[in-house]
Phi, psi and omega in degrees: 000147193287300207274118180271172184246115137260166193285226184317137180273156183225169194261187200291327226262346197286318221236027198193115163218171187272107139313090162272143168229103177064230180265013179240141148256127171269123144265071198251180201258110173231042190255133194271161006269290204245052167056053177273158192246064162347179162292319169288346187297290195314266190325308190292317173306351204260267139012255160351316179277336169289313193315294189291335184274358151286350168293112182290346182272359191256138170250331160209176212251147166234137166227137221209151187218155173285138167118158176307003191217190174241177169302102197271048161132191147292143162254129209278007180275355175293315193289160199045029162253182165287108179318162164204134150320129021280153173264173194270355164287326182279321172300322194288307174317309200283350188270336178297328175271001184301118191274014162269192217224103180237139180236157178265158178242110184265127221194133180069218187230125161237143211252093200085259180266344180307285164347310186274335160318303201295320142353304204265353178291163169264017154180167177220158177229184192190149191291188193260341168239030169294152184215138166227152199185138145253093189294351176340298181307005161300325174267000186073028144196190224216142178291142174273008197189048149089008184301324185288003198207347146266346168285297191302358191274329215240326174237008182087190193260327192271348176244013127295298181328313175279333146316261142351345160224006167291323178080011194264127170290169129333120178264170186300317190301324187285335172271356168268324165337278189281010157106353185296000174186161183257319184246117167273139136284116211295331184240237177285130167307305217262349177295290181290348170317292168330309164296320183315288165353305199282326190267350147320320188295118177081025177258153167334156176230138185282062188303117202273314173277046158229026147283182242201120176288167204255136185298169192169119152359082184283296191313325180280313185310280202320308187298327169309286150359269175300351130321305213276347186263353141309291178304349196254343167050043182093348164277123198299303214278354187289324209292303185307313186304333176310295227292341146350277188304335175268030170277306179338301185263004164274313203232184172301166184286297187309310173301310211288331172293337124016288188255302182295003187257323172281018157249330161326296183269346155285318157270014177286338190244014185280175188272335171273355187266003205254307181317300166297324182281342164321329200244346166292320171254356152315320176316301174322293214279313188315324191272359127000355259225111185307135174069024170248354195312345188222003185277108168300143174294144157302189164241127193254111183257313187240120170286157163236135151258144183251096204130113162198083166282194136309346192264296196327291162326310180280337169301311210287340190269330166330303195307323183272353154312318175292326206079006167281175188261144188234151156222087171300120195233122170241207170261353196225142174291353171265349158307290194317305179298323184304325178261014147281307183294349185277306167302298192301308191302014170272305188280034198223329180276332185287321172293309176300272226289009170070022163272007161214172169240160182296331154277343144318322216265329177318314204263328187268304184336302210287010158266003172281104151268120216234133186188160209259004196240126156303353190266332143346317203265016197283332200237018154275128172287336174234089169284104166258110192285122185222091189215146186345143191271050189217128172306338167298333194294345207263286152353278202291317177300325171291329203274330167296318227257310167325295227246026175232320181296156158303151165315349194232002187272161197240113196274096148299093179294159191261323227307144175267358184226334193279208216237117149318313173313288179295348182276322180283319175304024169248011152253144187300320193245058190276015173273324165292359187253136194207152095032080187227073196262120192270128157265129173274134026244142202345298172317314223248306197295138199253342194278155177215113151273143203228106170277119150318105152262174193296340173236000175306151183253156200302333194290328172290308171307288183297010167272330169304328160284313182307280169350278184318300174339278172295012151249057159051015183257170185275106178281128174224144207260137177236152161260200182277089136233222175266084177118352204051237192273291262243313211258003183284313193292318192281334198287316178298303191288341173273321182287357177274307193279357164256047082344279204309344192281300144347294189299326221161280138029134138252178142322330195257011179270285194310296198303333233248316173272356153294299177312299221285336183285334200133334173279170200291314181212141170336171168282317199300308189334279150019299201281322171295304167348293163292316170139140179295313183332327212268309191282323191266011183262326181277338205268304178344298176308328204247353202307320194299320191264359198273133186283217213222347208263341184270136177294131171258130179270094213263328185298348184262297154331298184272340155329314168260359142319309169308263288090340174303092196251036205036247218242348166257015138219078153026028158174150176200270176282313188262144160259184187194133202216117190071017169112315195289114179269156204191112161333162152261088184291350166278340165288315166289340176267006164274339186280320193290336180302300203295343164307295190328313199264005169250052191005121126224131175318115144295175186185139159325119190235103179330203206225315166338275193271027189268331197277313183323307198249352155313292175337304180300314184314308200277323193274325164287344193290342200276308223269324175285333182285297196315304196301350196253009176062023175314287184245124191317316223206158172288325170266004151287335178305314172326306207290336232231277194305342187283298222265296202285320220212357189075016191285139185302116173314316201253035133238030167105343195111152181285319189301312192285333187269314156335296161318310203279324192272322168132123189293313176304340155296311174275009156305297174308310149347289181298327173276358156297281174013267178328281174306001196252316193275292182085231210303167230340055160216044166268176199276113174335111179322320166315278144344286186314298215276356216237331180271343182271334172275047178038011174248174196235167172333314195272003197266000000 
């Protein structure tokens, strides 16, 4: 995330001083951990930029930062409070009107509000691996202090719009491409800053706002533009930071920082800028993990997969991704070899799509091992399993896995539903054993549920997170149950919505009034996606234990009786022609049949309440994982539907919006539900006691 949290607050004179080297002043910026640019930041630069420019000893500028970073961002604990002067549209101006020659020096990543200081110098230089961006729309809102109106001066209006809504930083080679910096340093940073500086002095100064934006397509803009605000699924600041940049090239610099700063402050206080920082600091709050505070990680260097399917594979490219040594084991030397070629064709869509080089994928191969013998996995710290998902299968590989790994390696299951208690207990060591639930595909899914079993030793949990850390996923800690966090929550929203089928309802009612909420696709899509087959080998398994008294939807079922399997045998909820899903009027006259026979009236179900009672489903299903110790915290439930399942970042999460809409409301919800539904959807005790004592999750 772009925009930081700084730690203590300091004063201006703390965090901001003045360097002389001859006749160049370093201004540099020293509040840890990542410069973020506080209040006191603001006041000392503020300060510093008069200082130096009444200085007769001084001839140019170096602005500059201590520490591992340039300026990374905002401090985003400022945002929604009442601001205090100076703000940070006014530092920037003043560094742009500054009648010395000031350049920036760039190191690490500058990120936000950092970027537009860098933005407002009259030239910049940057390490070879420094990275800039403005990520705002990450937060529900758009730079405030001229990024939408000094990019497009420097680098043009269709690569500011994908700057400004993409929210993706830069590399430094890719900002000198568009002109967004001037210079790499070939050596020392703050030494060629210096040189730089020197060769400025008495030259025109190169102001970005008064440069002349560069012609561009407005009909090629606008269609960018309605992409991006398509693409955006109801999130407010992308369309807007979009529709931003073309203030550059309508109006004057002063108006257009102007108009961006009142779109700014109207959406710092929005409900969706309230959301995303909601899901900015949840991230935080996740990594956390009571009774881990001193506990070291083991140290892992070589992964083992067990598997090398689709899940297998993407775990396995994670891994070489990471910089670990991987081993991949299937049973036959021609499953191995398949899943050798399988990992390379990812890195081969990663090479076309230009995000690796052929010598990337050349230096992670070679870290690769592929092989038909489990006596393979003997020099691994970590076995991670990805084999068919039925507990005997499981069983027998952990129980094997005792007598070829060391006493100290660490066994990890994938299953997304069976119980890690039983898998570990077919190893002699059920304290190695945790929890490693991978979403697919593997490479790509930013979530890692990291499951607690009843016997994990503390040093294994926290080495499963660590890991998860260094392949980038968001590690969230589960306890044991049926689905864990993520999928327990979705089986109550699929089992709501084939209810609604039953009630009224179609596939394209339900999925066509979900999408309209924010997510990316319905549940049935979702379900032709995957395949029918997955949910119904699971309802099978369960079938011996389902009580007699809960309604059950039978349409899915006889769906995979046909052969309808979704979308890898051309029909399923959907038919599908070119790729393209398209109702079915034989689905539908198999769901009215299954109404008939259970008398039930159908009757037209609004778009309202279909988002009503999904909603309603995942936040009580949510409320019983909290209250059962499931889930640390409420906003890890957030971070598992956002990260996992697509429930929309910039409205917070099911737990958070809950809070926001009023528990007693989905209280009611839930008891319509309840009375209609009957057996698992009656209301979470949790819920109950938390709407009637007026408070939400988070209080």
């Amino acid at each position: 995330m772009a925009e930081s949290a700084s730690t203590n607050p300091a004063t201006a004179a703390e965090v901001v001083r003045i360097v002389a080297h001859g006749n160049i002043a370093v201004i540099e910026i020293d509040n840890p951990p990542v410069n973020a640019t506080s209040h006191a930041v603001r006041a000392g630069l503020a300060s510093a930029l008069a200082a130096v420019a009444g200085d007769p000893a001084v001839a140019a500028i170096v602005l500059a930062a201590a520490g591992r970073t340039f300026v990374a961002g905002a401090d985003i604990r400022e945002q929604g409070r009442p601001p205090q002067p100076p703000f940070l549209p006014e530092v920037c101006n003043a560094i742009e009107a500054n009648p010395k020659p000031i350049v920036a020096a760039i190191h690490g990543t500058a990120l936000g509000g950092g970027f537009e200081l860098a933005l407002a110098a009259h030239a910049r230089i940057a390490t070879a691996d420094a990275r800039v961006g403005l990520p705002e729309v990450n937060l529900g809102i758009i730079p405030g202090a001229g990024g939408t109106q000094r990019a497009p001066r420097l680098a043009g209006v269709p690569a500011a719009i994908d700057l400004v809504t993409s929210g993706k930083p830069l590399s430094a080679k890719q900002a000198l491409e568009l002109g967004l910096i001037d210079r790499i340093a070939d050596a020392d940073l703050r030494s060629a800053a210096i040189a730089f500086a020197r060769e400025l002095i008495g030259k025109p100064i190169r102001r970005t706002g008064a440069l002349a934006v560069p012609a561009f397509d407005r009909a090629a803009a606008e269609k960018q533009i309605a992409a991006v605000e398509s693409k955006a699924r109801g999130q407010h600041s992308p369309g807007q930071a979009a529709r931003a940049v073309l203030f550059s090239a309508d109006l004057g610099i002063a108006e257009g920082l102007e108009r961006e700063r009142a779109i700014y402050s109207d959406l710092v206080k929005s409900d969706q800028a309230a959301a995303l920082r909601h899901i900015f600091f949840a991230e935080r709050a996740a990594a956390k993990v009571p009774g881990l505070d001193n506990v070291a990680p083991r140290p892992v260097g070589t992964i083992g997969i067990a598997g090398a399917g689709t899940m297998g594979s993407g775990i396995a490219v994670a891994c070489l991704d990471a910089g670990y040594k991987a081993i991949v084991v299937e049973q036959s030397e021609a499953a191995a070899e398949a899943g050798r070629g399988r990992i390379g064709g990812l890195y081969d869509r990663a090479i076309k799509s230009k995000r690796i080089s052929e010598a990337d994928k050349a230096e992670r191969m070679g870290r690769l091992t592929v092989a038909a013998e489990r006596a393979a996995f003997a020099p691994a710290d970590l076995v991670i399993e990805a084999v068919f998902d039925e507990l005997a299968v499981k069983q027998e590989l952990f129980k094997a896995l005792d007598a070829i790994v060391r006493p100290d390696a660490i066994l990890a299951t994938n299953t997304s539903y069976l119980d890690p208690n039983a898998i570990a207990l077919a190893t002699a060591r059920p304290d190695r054993v945790v929890g490693m639930h991978f979403f697919s595909p593997a490479h790509v899914m930013r979530l890692l549920e990291v499951v607690h079993a009843a016997r994990t030793a503390p040093d294994v949990l926290a080495t499963a997170l660590a890991v998860g850390k260094k392949l980038r996923k968001l590690g969230i800690v589960s306890g044991v149950c049926e689905g864990f966090i993520g999928n327990r929550i979705y089986s109550a929203y699929r089992r709501q919505a084939e209810y609604m089928l039953e009630d009224g309802a179609l596939p394209q009612d339900v999925d066509g009034a979900i999408e309209a909420y924010g997510l990316p696709m319905g549940p049935f899509a979702v379900n032709d996606l995957s395949g029918l087959d997955i949910a119904w080998a699971r309802r099978k398994r369960l079938a011996p234990t389902r009580d007699p008294r809960e309604r059950y939807v039978t349409v899915a079922d006889t769906l995979c009786e046909m052969g309808r399997l979704g979308q890898k045998t051309g029909a399923g909820w959907y038919r599908y022609s070119e790729g393209k899903r398209q109702p079915d009027p034989h689905v539908a006259e198999l769901i009215e049949a299954a109404s008939r026979a259970k008398g039930i009236v159908r009757r037209p179900l609004p778009a309202a309440e279909i988002q009503s009672r999904l909603i309603a489903a995942m936040v009580n299903e949510g409320a019983k994982i909290l209250a059962e110790g499931i889930a640390l915290r409420p906003s890890d439930i957030d971070l598992v539907l956002v990260n996992g399942y697509g429930y929309p970042a910039w409205r917070g999460g099911p737990m958070f919006e809950a809070d926001r809409i009023g528990l007693n409301v989905i209280l009611a919800e839930v008891e319509r539900m309840s009375a209609r539904d009957g057996l698992g959807f009656e209301p979470a005790p949790l819920l109950v006691e938390r709407a009637k004592a007026g408070k939400g999750f988070a209080d």
